[in-house]
N, C-alpha and C positions, 0 to 999 in steps of 0.2 A: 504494500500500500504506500500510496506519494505521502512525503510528508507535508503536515496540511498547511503552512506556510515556511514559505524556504528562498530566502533573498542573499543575492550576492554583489558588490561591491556598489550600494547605495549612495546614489548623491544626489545631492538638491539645493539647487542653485536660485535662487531671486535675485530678479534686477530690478534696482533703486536706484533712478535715473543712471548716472555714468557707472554706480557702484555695484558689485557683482560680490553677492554676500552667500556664502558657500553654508546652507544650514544644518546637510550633511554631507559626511565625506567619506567614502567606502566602507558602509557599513556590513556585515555579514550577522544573517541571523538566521535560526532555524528552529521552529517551536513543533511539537511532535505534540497527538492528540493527548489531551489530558494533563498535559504540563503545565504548569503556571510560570510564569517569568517576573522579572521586576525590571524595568530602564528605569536607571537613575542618574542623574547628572543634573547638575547644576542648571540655574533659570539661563535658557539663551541657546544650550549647546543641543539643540535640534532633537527632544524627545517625544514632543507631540508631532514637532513636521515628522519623525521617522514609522510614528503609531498611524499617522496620516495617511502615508505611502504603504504600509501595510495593513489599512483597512481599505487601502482600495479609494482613497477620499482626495489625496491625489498623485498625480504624477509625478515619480520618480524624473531628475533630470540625465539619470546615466544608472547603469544596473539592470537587474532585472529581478521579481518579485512571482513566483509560482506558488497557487492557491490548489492545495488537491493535488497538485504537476499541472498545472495550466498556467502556462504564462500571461500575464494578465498584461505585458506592452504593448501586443495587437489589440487588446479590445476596446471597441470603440465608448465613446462617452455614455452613449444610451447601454452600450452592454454594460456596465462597472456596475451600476445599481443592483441588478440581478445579482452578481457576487455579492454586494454586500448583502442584501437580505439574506442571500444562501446559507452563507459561514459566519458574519459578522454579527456582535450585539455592542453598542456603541452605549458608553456611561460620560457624560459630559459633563462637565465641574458647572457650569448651570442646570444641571438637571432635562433641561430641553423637554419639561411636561406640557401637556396641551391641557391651558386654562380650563375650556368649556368642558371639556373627558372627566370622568370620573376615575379614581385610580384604576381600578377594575379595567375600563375601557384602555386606560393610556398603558396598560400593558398588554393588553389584547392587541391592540393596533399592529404591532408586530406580526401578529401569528394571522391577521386577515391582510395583511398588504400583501403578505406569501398563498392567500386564497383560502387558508383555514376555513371550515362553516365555524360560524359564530358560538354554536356550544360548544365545540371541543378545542376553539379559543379561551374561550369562558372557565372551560373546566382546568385547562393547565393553567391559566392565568389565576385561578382558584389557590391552584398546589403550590404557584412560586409565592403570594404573597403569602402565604402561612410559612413557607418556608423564612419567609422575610420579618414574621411578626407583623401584619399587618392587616392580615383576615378581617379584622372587623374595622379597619377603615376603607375596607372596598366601594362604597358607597359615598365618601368623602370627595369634595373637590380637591385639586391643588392648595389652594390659595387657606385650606384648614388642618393644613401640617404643616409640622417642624421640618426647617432643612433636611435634620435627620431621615426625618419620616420620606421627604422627597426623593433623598438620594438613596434609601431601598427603593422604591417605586423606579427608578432609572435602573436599579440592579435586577430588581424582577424581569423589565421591560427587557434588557438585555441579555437575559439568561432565556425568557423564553423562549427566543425565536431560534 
C-alpha cells in the first residue's frame, strides 16, 4: 500500500514586489496511516505554508507531494478539492464554524459535501461529538460556546470526514 502522504524536496516561494521570500526550502516528509506527527519551528519559518502544501491548499513552488501514490502536481484547481474532502480534515486556529449551523450540522457538513445521506451523517457526527464531550450541546449554536467548546466542534468536524 502507497504511503498516504509522501513529499520530497518542498519549496515555496512568494513574491513581494522585487522581493523573493523563500517560505520553504527542501523539505522531505513522509507520514504513514495512523501516525501522528508534530512540525515545530519557530513563528515565520514556513509550518502552516508546508501543512498548506500538504493539505492540498496550495501549490508547492518546486517538489512534488503524493496522496495515496498520486501525484497531486498535475491536478488541476477544480480536481484539488476532491482530494481534500477525500483524505483531509482541516482544524483552523479560528475554528472556521458556520454561524447559522448548529454544532451537530457544522460537523455533518463534512460527511454531506462527500454525498453522505443525512442520517448516517447525523449518526457519526452523533459518535464524534461524544467522543468530544459535547453530546448534549449538539443543538447549540456557535456563538453559545466557549472557544474550548469551539475548537472540539473543528476537531469532530475534522475527524469525521
Amino acid at each position: 500500500m502507497d504511503i498516504p502522504i509522501h513529499a520530497e524536496n518542498l519549496r515555496k516561494v512568494y513574491i513581494e514586489g522585487s522581493v523573493e521570500v523563500v517560505a520553504v526550502e527542501s523539505a522531505d516528509i513522509s507520514v504513514n496511516k495512523g501516525e501522528v506527527i508534530g512540525i515545530v519551528g519557530p513563528s515565520g519559518s514556513g509550518k502552516t505554508t508546508l501543512l498548506s502544501m500538504l493539505g492540498c491548499i496550495l501549490k508547492p513552488t518546486g517538489g512534488n507531494i503524493k496522496i495515496y501514490g498520486q501525484d497531486i502536481a498535475g491536478l488541476t484547481e477544480d480536481e484539488l478539492p476532491f482530494i481534500r474532502r477525500k483524505y483531509f480534515g482541516f482544524i483552523f486556529q479560528g475554528f472556521n464554524l458556520f454561524s447559522p449551523l448548529t454544532v451537530i450540522e457544522n460537523v455533518m457538513i463534512s460527511l454531506k459535501l462527500k454525498g453522505a445521506p443525512r442520517k448516517e451523517a447525523e449518526e457519526a457526527a452523533h459518535v464524534l461529538l461524544e467522543k468530544v464531550g459535547l453530546e448534549e450541546r449538539a443543538f447549540f449554536l456557535p456563538r453559545d460556546l466557549s472557544g474550548g467548546q469551539k475548537q472540539r466542534v473543528a476537531i469532530a468536524r475534522a475527524l469525521v470526514g
